[in-house]
N, C-alpha and C positions, 0 to 999 in steps of 0.2 A: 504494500500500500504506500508505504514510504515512497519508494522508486515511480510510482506511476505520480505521483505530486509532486516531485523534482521534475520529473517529465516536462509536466500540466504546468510548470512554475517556468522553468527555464525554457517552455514552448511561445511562453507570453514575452519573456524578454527578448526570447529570439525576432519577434515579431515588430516589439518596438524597433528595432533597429532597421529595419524599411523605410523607405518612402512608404506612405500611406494615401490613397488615391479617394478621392470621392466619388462618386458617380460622375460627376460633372466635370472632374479631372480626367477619368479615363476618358470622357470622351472627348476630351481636346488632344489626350495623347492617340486616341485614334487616329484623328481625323493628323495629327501629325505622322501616320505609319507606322508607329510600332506596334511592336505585335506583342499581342493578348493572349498568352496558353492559361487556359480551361484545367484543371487538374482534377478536379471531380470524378467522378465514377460515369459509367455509362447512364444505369438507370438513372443516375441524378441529371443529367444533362438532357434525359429525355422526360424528366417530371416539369423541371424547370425552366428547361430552353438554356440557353449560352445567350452571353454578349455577341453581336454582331461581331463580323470581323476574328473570332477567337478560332484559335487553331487547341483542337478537342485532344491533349495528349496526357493521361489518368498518370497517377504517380501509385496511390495508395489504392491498393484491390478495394472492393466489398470487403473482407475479413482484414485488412488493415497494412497485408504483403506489399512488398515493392519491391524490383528487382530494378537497382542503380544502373547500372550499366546498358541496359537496353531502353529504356528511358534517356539516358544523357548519348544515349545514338538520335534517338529522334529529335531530344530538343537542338543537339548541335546541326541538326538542320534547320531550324528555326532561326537560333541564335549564331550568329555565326562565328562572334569572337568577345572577348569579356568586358568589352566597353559598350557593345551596341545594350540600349536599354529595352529593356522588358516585362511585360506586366502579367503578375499570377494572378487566377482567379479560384475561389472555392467555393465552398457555400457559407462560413461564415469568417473566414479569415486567419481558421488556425492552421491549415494545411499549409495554406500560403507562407506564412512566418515562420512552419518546420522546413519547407521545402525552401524558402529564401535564406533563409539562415545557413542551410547546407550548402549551397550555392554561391551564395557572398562569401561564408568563415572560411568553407572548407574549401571551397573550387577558386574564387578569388573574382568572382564575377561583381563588376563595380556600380551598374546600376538593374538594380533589382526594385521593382516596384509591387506593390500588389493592392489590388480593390479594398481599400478595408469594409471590414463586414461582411465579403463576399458576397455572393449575386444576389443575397437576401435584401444586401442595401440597393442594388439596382434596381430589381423587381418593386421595394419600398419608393421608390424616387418616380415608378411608372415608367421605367425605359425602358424601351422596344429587347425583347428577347427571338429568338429566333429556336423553334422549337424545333 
């Protein structure tokens, strides 16, 4: 129990240390190009739709799995080197600040962005999903 609160505790710090986007933010970063990976599940993207624009690439299974290395093949197709900037999306924002965090501390990628609140704040603000 311990360990899963260290987790849950050092998953929040990890996530202050982003840029933090608002709805209204990613969509100026849109509309300037950069790109928006979706890291949600399948069923989740098809309950809730995606942000326009978002390239649909899952990090953590349904059961909570994730294999690194087949993941960091596809997004380094996306991304194509550790300066270009990029924006995570989840459903409430803690995926994103474990997944950014990993990304920025451990890989050295220098701008990491991510929705805060996850698409829960999109959907809240009324912006167009794409289902």
């Amino acid at each position: 129990m311990k360990s899963l609160l260290l987790f849950c505790a050092l998953s929040l710090y990890a996530s202050a240390q982003f840029i933090n986007l608002s709805p209204t933010q990613l969509q100026e970063k849109i509309k300037e190009g950069v790109v928006v990976i979706d890291i949600r599940t399948p069923p989740e993207w098809k309950e809730l739709g995606v942000v326009p624009t978002s390239k649909k690439l899952m990090f953590f299974n349904e059961r909570g799995g994730y294999n690194v290395p087949a993941w960091l093949k596809e997004f380094n197709n996306l991304v194509k080197d550790k300066n270009q900037p990029f924006i995570l999306v989840c459903r409430s924002g803690n995926r994103t600040g474990t997944v950014g965090n990993f990304l920025d501390k451990k890989l050295g990628y220098k701008n990491v962005y991510h929705l805060q609140h996850g698409i829960k704040s999109w959907i809240k603000e009324k912006k167009e999903v794409i289902k």
